[in-house]
C-alpha positions in Angstrom: 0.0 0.0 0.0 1.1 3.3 -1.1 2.5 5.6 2.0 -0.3 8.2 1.0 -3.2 5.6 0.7 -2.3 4.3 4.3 -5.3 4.7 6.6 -4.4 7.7 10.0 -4.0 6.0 13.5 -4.9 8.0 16.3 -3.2 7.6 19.5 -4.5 8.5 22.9 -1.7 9.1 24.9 -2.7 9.9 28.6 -0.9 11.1 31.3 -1.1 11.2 35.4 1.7 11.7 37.5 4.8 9.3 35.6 6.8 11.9 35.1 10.3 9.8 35.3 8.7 7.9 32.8 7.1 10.3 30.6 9.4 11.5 28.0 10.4 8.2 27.0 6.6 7.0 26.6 6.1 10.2 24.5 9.0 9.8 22.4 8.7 6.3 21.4 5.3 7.0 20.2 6.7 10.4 18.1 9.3 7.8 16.5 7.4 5.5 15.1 7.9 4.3 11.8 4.4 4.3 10.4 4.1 7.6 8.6 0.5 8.6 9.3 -0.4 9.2 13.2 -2.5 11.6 15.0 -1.0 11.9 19.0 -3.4 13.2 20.8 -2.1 13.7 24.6 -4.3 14.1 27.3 -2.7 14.9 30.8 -5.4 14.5 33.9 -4.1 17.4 36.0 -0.9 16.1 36.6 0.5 17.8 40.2 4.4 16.0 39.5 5.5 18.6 36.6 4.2 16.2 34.0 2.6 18.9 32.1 6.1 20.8 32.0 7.1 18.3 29.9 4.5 17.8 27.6 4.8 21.3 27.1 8.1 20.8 25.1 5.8 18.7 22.4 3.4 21.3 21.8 4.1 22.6 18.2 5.0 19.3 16.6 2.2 18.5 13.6 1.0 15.8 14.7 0.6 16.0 18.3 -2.6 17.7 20.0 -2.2 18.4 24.1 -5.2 18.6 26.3 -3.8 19.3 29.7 -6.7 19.6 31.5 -7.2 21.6 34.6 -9.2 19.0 37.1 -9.1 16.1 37.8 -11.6 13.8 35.7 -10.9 10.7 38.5 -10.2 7.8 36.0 -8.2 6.4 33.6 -11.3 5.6 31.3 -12.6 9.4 31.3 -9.5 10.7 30.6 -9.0 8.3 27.8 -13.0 8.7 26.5 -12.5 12.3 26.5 -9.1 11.6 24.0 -10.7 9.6 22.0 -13.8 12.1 21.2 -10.9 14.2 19.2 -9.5 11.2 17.4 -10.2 11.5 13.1 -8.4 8.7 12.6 -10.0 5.2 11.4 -8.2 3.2 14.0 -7.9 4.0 17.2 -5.1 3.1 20.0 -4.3 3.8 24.0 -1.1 4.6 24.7 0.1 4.7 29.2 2.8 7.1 30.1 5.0 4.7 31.7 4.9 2.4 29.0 6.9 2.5 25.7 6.8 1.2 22.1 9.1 -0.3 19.7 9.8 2.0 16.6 8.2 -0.3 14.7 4.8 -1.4 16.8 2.0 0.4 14.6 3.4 -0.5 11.6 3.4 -4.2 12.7 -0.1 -4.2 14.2 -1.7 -2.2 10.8 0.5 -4.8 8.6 -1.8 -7.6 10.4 -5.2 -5.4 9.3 -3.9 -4.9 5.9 -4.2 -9.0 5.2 -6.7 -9.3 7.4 -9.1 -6.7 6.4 -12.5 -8.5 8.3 -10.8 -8.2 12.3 -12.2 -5.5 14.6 -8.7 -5.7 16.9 -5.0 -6.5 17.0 -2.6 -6.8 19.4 1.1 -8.0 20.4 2.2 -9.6 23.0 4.4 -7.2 25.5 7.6 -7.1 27.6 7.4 -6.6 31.1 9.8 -4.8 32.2 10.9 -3.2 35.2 11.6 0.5 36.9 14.9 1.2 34.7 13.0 -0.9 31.5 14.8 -3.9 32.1 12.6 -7.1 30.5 11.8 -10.0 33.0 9.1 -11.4 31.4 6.4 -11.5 28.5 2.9 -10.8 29.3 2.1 -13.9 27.0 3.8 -16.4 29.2 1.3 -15.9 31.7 -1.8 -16.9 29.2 -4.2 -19.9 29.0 -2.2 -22.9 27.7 -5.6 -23.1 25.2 -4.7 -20.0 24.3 -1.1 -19.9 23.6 -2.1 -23.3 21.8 -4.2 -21.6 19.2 -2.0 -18.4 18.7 1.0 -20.9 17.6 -1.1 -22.4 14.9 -3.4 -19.4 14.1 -3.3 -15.7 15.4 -6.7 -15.1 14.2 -9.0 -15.2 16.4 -12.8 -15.7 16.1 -15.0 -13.1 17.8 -16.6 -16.4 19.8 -13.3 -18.1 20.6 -12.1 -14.7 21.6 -15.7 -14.9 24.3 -14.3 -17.9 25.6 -10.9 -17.5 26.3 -11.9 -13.7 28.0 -14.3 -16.0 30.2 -11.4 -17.6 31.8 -8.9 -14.5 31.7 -7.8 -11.5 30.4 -6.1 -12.2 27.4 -5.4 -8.5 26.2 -3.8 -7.8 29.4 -1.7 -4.4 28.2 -4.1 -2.0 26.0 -1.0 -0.2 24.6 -0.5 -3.6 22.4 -3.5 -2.8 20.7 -5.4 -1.1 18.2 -9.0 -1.1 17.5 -11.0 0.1 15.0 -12.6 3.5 15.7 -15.8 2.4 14.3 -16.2 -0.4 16.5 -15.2 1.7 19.8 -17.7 4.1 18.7 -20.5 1.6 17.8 -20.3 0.2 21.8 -20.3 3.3 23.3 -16.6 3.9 24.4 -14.7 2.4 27.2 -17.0 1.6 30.3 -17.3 4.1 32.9 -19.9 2.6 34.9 -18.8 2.2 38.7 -20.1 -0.8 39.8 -18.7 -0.8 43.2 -17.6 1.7 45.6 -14.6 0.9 47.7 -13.1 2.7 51.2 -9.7 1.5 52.3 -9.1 0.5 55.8 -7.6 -1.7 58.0 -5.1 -4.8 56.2 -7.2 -7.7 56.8 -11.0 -6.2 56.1 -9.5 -4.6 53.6 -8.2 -7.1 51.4 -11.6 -9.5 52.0 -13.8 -6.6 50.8 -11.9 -6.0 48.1 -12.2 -9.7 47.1 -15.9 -9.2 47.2 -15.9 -6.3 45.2 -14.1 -7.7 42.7 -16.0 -10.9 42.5 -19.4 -9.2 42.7 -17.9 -6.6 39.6 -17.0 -9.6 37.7 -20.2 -11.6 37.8 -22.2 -8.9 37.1 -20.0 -8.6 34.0 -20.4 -11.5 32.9 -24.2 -11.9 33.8 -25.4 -9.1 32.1 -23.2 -10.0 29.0 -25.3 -13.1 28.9 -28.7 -11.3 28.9 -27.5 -8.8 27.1 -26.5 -11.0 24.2 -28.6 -14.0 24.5 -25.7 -16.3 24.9 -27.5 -20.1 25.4 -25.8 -23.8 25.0 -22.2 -24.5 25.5 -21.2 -20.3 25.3 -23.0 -19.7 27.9 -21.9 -22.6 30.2 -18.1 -21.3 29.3 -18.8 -17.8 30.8 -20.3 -19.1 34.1 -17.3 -21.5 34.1 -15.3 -18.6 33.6 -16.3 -16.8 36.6 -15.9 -19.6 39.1 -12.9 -19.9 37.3 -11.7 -16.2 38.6 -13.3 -16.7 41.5 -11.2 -19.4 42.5 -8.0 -17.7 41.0 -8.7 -15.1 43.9 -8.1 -17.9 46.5 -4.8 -18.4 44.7 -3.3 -15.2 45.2 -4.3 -14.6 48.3 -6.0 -17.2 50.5 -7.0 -15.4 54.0 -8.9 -12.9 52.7 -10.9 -15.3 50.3 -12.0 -17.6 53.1 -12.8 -14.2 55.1 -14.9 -13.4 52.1 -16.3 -16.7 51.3 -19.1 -16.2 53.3 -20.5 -13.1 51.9 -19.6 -13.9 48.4 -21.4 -17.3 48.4 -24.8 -14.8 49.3 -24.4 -12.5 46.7 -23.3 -14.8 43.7 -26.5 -16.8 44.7 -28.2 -13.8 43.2 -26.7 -14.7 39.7 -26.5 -18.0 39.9 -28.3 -20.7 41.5 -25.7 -23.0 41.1 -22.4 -21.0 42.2 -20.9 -23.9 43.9 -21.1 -26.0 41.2 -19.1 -23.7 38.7 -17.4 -23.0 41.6 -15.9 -26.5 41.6 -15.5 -26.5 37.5 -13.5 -23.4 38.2 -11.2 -24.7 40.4 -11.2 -27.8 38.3 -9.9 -26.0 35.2 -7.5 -24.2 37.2 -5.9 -27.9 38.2 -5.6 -28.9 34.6 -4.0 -25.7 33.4 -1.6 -26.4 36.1 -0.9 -30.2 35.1 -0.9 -29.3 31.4 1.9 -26.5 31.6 
């Protein structure tokens, strides 16, 4: 494809206090290979001299800075609010401590160019560490079902893509990925829809009502994507699975509080589902297998 036939990606870039990481987020993004980008910048009142150095970008053609004045209180406001100036026809998140090879966009719009059909793409990312040292991949931590299919085929079905998100988050780093605008537009944006509010006290209540909140944000989630889409049969087995599959992953990480909130929990997912125990136990079944199968 000719370099003036290539389609614009816009790039929400936000920013909140990550100052020691900021210039090299920015800059990574400003050096990227694929020739037609939109930046579009949005800092959410930033009290750490982040804005001081976004300042030094105004003036470049293809960077826009919105360095708002208050506070909009989340990540996914700030980022809605960047997206309502994007005019490209894809559409991409960008964190301010994270950064990009030179070469990431073009990668990611290479995959749309053959496959013209898929509403997302994505990469797999490096974790790395304070002083952007790599320890890890975020795709060593996936589904073995998962990392199954992605070494055979990387394209994925919008249904297989259901049922591996039942079980976990498989799109773990949002800067890996683009989306097409018309598709973020056509569900409304990124969800802002507070589903639970949560006041931090003391260690041990703390970390049990978490748990709870977490669980009850999750089921509800997943519950009203059933309704919502009519998802019957084997689908729809796979997504209660799925949450008595994250459920029980809670347990994993952090056993004390679980049991603390087991009690509680057992109440409220009744409300969803009458047979919460049960999927309970398929969850922590799947878990065993995945860790036999590794």
């Amino acid at each position: 494809m000719k370099v003036e036939n290539l389609p614009l990606v816009s790039i929400v870039f936000t920013s909140y206090n990550h100052r020691e990481y900021l210039k090299q987020a920015l800059d990574s993004l400003v050096k990227q290979t694929y020739p037609n980008l939109e930046i579009i910048v949005v800092d959410d009142n930033s009290t750490d001299g982040s804005q001081e150095i976004l300042e030094t970008f105004r003036g470049q053609t293809n960077i826009s800075l919105y360095l708002l004045e208050k506070n909009t209180g989340s990540y996914v406001k700030a980022s809605n609010y960047g997206a309502s100036f994007a005019t490209g026809a894809y559409l991409m998140f960008a964190q301010c401590d994270d950064f990009a090879q030179p070469n990431q966009v073009w990668r990611i719009m290479d995959a749309f160019f053959q496959h013209p059909d898929v509403g997302v793409v994505y990469s797999k990312s490096n974790m790395v560490n304070e002083t952007g040292n790599i320890y890890a991949t975020d795709f060593a931590g996936r589904e073995k079902a998962f990392k199954i299919k992605c070494a055979n085929d990387t394209v994925i079905t919008g249904s297989k893509m259901r049922k591996f998100l039942s079980f976990a988050c498989v799109i773990p780093n949002l800067s890996a990925a683009v989306i097409k605008k018309n598709l973020f537009d056509e569900v409304g944006g990124l969800s802002t829809e507070p589903l639970n509010n949560f006041r931090q006290h003391g260690a041990t209540i703390r970390g049990s009502i978490k748990i709870a909140k977490q669980i009850e944000e999750i089921y509800t989630i997943f519950y009203k994507h059933i309704a919502k889409y009519g998802v019957i049969g084997e689908d729809k087995k796979q997504f209660k699975l799925g949450a008595g599959a994250i459920w029980f992953w809670y347990f994993l990480e952090n056993k004390g509080p679980w049991l603390s909130s087991f009690p509680n929990l057992l109440k409220k997912t009744f409300t969803f589902e009458k047979l919460n125990i049960y999927y309970l136990g398929l969850g922590f079944l799947k878990h065993l297998k995945e860790h036999f199968n590794k």
